[in-house]
N, C-alpha and C positions, 0 to 999 in steps of 0.2 A: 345760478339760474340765468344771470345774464348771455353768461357765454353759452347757454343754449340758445335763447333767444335771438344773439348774435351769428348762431349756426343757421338757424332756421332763416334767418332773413337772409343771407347767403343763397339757402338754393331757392328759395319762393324770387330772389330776386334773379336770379339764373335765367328762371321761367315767363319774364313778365315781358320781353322781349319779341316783337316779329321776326327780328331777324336770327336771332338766339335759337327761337323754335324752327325755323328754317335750317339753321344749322343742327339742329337734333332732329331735324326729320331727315337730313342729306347721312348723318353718323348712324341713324337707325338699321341701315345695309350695311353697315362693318366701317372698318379705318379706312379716312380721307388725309391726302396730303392737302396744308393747306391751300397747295396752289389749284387746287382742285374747288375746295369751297368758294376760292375766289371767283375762279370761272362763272360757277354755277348760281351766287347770290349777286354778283355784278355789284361787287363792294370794296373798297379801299384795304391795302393789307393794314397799315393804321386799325380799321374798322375793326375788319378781323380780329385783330391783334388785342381790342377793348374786349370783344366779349367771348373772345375765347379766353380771357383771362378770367373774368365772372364765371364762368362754365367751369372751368378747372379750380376754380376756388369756393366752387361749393361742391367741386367734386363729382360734378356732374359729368364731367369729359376728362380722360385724361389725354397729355399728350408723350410721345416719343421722336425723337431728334433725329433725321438722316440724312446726315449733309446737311444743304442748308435750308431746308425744309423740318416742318413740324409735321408727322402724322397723327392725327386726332382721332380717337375712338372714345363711346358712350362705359363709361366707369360704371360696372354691373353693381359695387359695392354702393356706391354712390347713387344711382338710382334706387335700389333697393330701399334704402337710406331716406328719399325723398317719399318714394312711393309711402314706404312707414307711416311719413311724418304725416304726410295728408291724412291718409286715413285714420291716425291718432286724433287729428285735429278736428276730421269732420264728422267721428262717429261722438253718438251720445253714449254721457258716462252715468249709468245708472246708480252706480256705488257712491258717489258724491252729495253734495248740499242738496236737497228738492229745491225747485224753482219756483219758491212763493211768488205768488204773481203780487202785486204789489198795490192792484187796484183791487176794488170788489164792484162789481156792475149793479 
């Protein structure tokens, strides 16, 4: 159970980022070389380098190497994945405990 728990914190933590989101709204039009997202988010390849590492480690992004560049696209499996998870999280589960309320008015 943990190593779900530690999966989930992975991409919720992918997500909780400005610049992370800026970077999956620039990969939402197809694969960017990173010297591209540099350009375009006016950030440190350092920077880059931090959360494109988060993004690919929850699987969120993959990358592909050419030359000496990294091209980055949005990992369909992996959001898929994410998308799940939210809605598992945020939908109510009828099947389970009722929710005694705990006061009475």
């Amino acid at each position: 159970m943990t190593t779900e728990y530690n999966d989930t914190v992975k991409i919720f933590k992918a997500f909780c980022d400005e610049n992370r989101l800026k970077i999956l709204e620039q990969l939402r039009t197809g694969e960017k070389c990173a010297c591209k997202l540099l350009d375009e988010l006016q950030i440190t390849q350092p920077t880059l380098s931090h959360h494109m590492k988060l993004l690919c480690d929850a699987d969120i992004v993959q990358g592909r190497k050419e030359g000496k560049w990294v091209h980055y696209s949005i990992n369909p499996e992996g959001a898929k994945r994410a998308e799940e998870l939210l809605a598992c999280l945020v939908t109510l589960d009828s099947s389970g405990e009722k929710n005694d309320h705990c006061c009475s008015e």
